[in-house]
Every structure is written in C-alpha cells, then in structure tokens.
N, C-alpha and C positions, 0 to 999 in steps of 0.2 A: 633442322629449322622448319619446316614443311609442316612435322607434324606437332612442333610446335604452334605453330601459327592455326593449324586444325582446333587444336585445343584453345588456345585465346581464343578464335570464333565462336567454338560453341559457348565459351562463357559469357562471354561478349549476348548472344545471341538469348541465352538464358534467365542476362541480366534483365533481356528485354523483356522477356516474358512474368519479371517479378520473383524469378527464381532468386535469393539470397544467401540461402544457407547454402556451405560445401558439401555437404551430403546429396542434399538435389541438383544443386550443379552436375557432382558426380554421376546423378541420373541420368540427366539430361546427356551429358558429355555421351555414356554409354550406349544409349537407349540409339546414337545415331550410326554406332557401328550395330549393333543386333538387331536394329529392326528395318531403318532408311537415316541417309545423310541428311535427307530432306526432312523426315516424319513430319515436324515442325510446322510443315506447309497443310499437310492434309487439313481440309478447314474446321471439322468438328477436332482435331486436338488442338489447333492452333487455338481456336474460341475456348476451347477446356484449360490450355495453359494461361490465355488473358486473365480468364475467371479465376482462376484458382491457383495459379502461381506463388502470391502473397504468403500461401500457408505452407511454404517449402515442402516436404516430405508426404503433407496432407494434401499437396497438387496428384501427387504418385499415387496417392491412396485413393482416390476420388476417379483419377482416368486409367487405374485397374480393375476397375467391378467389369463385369459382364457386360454391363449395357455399353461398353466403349469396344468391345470388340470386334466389330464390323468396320469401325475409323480405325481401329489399330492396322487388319488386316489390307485396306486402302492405302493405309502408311505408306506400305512398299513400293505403291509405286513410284514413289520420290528416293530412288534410289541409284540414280544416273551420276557419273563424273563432276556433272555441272552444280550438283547440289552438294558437293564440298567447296566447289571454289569460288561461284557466285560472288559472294561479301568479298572474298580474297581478292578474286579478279576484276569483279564489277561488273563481271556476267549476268546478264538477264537471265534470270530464271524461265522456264518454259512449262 
C-alpha cells in the first residue's frame, strides 16, 4: 500500500505540473527514484516542468539538454525521507 500511495503522488504531483501523457508520468514517477524524491522542488526544474509540462515527453526533451545540468545536479539535494511523504503526511517540506 505504501508504495502504492508513492506512485498516486507522484501522478498526482505530475498532474500538477501538466504532465498528461503515460509515458511522462512514467518519467516523472522515475526520475524521483534516480535522481531525488524531491527533484521537483529544485526551482529551475520545477519553473522547466510549469513551462513545458503541456508537451508531455517534449517536457523530458527540453530539461535534457546540457544547459539543465547544473538544476539537474542541485536536484539531489531534495532527497531526504520528508520529500516522499510531505503530500502523504502533510509534512512541511524544509
């Protein structure tokens, strides 16, 4: 159930971001075990997924170039206990 409920939030969370298609969901879902639970938070992806979320899979394609890889790298640090359960718990993020 647990990690059920991980996976509705991140869709949940995806939704927010304009992600639509299953394929980027898929991303998304992904992207929070391999890179941070948080990623999401870092503020140049977070502004890259508002912007460009709408074009499902062409969101992925756009905050893959090079120029995203110093936000990528920052990602990690959102990668504490509190940034799976947040939404779940009602935990304030830090």
């Amino acid at each position: 159930p647990y990690l059920m409920a991980l996976i509705d939030d991140s869709i949940a969370l995806a939704l927010d971001f304009g992600l639509r298609d299953v394929q980027a969901m898929r991303v998304f879902l992904q992207l929070r075990w391999d890179v941070a639970a948080g990623y999401f938070l870092q503020p140049r992806i977070a502004e890259g997924l508002r912007q460009h979320g709408r074009l499902g899979m062409g969101c992925w394609e756009k905050l893959s170039q090079p120029e995203w890889g110093d936000a990528w790298l920052a990602a990690h640090e959102f990668d504490e206990p509190q940034h799976w359960r947040a939404r779940l718990w009602g935990e304030a993020l830090q």
